[in-house]
C-alpha positions in Angstrom: 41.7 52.4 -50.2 41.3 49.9 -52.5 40.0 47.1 -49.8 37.6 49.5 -49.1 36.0 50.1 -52.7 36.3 46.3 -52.8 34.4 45.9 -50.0 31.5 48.6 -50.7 31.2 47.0 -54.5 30.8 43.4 -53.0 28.0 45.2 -50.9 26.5 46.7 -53.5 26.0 43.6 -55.8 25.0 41.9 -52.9 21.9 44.0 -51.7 21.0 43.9 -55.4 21.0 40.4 -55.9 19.2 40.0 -52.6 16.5 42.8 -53.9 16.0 40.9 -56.8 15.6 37.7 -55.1 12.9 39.0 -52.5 10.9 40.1 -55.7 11.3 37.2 -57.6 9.9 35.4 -54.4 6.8 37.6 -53.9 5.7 36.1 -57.4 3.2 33.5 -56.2 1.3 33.2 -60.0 1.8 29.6 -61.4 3.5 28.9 -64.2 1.7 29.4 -67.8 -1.5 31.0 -65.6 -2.2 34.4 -67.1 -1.0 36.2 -64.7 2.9 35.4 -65.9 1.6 35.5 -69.3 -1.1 37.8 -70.1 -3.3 37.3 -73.1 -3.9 40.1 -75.4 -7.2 41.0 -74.1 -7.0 39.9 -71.0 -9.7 42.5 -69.9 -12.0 40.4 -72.7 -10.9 37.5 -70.6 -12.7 38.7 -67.2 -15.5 40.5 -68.3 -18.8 40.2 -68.2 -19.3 40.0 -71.6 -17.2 37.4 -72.0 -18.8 35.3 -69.4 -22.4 35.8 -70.9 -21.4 34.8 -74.2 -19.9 32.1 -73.1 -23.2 30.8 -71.3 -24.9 31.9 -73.8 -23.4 29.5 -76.4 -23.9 26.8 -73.6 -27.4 27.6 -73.9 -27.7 27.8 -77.2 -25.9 24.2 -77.4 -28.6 22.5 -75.0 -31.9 24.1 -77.0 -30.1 22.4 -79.9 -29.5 19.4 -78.7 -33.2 19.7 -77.1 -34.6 19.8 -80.8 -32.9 16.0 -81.8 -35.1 14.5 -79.3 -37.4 15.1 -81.1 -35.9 13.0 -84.6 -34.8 9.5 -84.3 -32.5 7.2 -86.5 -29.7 9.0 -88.3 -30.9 12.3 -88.6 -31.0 12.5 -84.3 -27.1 11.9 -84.8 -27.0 14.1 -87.6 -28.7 16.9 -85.6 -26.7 16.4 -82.4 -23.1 16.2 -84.5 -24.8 20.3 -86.1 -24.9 21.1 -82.2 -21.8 20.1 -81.2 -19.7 21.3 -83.9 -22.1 24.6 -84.0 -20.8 24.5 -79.9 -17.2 23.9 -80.3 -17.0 26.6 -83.4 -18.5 28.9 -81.5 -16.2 28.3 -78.3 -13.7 28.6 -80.7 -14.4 32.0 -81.8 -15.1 33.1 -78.8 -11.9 32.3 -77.3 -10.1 33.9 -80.4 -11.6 36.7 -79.7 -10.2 36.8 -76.6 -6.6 35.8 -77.0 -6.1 37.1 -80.3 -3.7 35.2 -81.8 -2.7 33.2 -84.8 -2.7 30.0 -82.9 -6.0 30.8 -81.6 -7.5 31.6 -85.3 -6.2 28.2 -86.3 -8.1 26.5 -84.1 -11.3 28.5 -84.9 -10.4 27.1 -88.7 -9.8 23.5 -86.9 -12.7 23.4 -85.0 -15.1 24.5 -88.4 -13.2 21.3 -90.1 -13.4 18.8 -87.3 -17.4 19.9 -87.2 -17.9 20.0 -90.8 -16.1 16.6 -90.9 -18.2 15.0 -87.4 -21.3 15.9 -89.8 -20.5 14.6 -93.4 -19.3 11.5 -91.8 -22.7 10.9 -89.7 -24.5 11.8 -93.3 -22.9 9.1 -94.7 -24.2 6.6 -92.5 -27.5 7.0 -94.6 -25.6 4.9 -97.5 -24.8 1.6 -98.1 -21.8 0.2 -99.4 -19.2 2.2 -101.8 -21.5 4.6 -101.9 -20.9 4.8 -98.1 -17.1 4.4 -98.9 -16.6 7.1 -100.8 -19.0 9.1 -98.9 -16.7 8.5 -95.7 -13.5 9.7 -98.0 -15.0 12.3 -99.5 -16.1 14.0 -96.2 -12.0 12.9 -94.8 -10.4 14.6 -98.0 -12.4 17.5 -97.2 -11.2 17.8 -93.8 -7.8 17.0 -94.8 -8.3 20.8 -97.5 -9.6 22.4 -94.5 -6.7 21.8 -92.1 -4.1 22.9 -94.5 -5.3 25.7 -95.5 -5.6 26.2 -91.2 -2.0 25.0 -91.2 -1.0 27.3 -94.1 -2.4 30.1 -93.1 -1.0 29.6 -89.6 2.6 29.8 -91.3 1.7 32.9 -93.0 0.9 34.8 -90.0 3.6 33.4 -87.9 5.9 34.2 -90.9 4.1 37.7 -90.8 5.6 38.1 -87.0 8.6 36.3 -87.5 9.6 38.5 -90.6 10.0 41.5 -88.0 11.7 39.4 -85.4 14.1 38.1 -88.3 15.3 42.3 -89.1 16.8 42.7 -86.0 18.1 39.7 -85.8 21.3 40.0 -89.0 21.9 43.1 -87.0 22.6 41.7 -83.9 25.4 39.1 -86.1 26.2 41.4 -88.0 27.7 43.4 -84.9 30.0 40.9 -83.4 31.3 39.5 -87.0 33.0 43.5 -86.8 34.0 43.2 -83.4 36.3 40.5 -83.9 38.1 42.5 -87.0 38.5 45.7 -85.0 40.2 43.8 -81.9 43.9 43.2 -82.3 46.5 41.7 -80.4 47.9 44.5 -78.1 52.0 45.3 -78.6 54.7 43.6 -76.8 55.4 44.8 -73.9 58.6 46.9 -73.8 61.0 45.4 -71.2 62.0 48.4 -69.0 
């Protein structure tokens, strides 16, 4: 009798562990591909809508960039450092959007710095000298004010959805810390 429940338990866990094995082999999607890790709005993602936004700030980027032929010097570099950063923001967003995440609205807040800062640094090619200097440093302290506040705010949202993932977890310590105090040592055996 008991060989026999031995045998059918052994059975069991073995077709189980062969079921879950044939399904973890049917899953052809490759690693970090949305597939095995959905965005939020995945169905954003696909759409339509998303595609035509997305050539439509492509567009958008090569009328710009169509208008600095027109200038020359400086202010061509100036205007085609506006359409790039007015590009990348704008991809930014767009992607934010999509994923909806706090990662993804820091880089909106990086992508508005690192554009803000491409432009005040071509501006400042106009000057001469420490005018130039300080021009430069001005336009890098801004950027540096941008990207913490991106950065800060980034911990305060991650905080915001780590503060609900930190409840659960004192109650899940909490638990074994009793566990150990209810278990005792079980009596001697009695010698028959």
């Amino acid at each position: 009798m008991r060989m026999t429940t031995l045998y059918a338990a052994l059975s069991g866990a073995f077709l189980l562990g062969a079921a879950a094995l044939a399904e973890a082999q049917m899953n052809n999607a490759p690693a970090g591909s949305t597939v095995t890790n959905p965005v939020k709005n995945a169905s954003a993602g696909m759409s339509k809508e998303y595609r035509a936004e997305k050539d439509r700030i492509e567009s958008d980027y090569k009328a710009d960039k169509e208008k600095c032929k027109s200038l020359s010097g400086n202010a061509k570099d100036v205007c085609q450092k506006e359409a790039k950063g007015k590009e990348n923001v704008a991809k930014a967003e767009l992607e934010a959007q999509r994923k909806g995440t706090p990662h993804a609205q820091y880089e909106v807040a990086k992508a508005k710095a690192d554009a803000a800062y491409d432009v005040a640094k071509e501006k400042c090619d106009d000057l001469k000298g420490a005018e130039k200097s300080s021009c430069k440093k001005q336009a890098k302290a801004d950027k540096d004010k941008a990207m913490a506040e991106a950065k800060s705010s980034r911990t305060v949202a991650s905080a915001g959805t780590k503060g609900t993932t930190s409840t659960t977890t004192p109650s899940t310590t909490t638990t074994p810390s009793t566990t150990p105090a209810n278990t005792s040592t079980p009596p001697a055996k009695k010698p028959s």
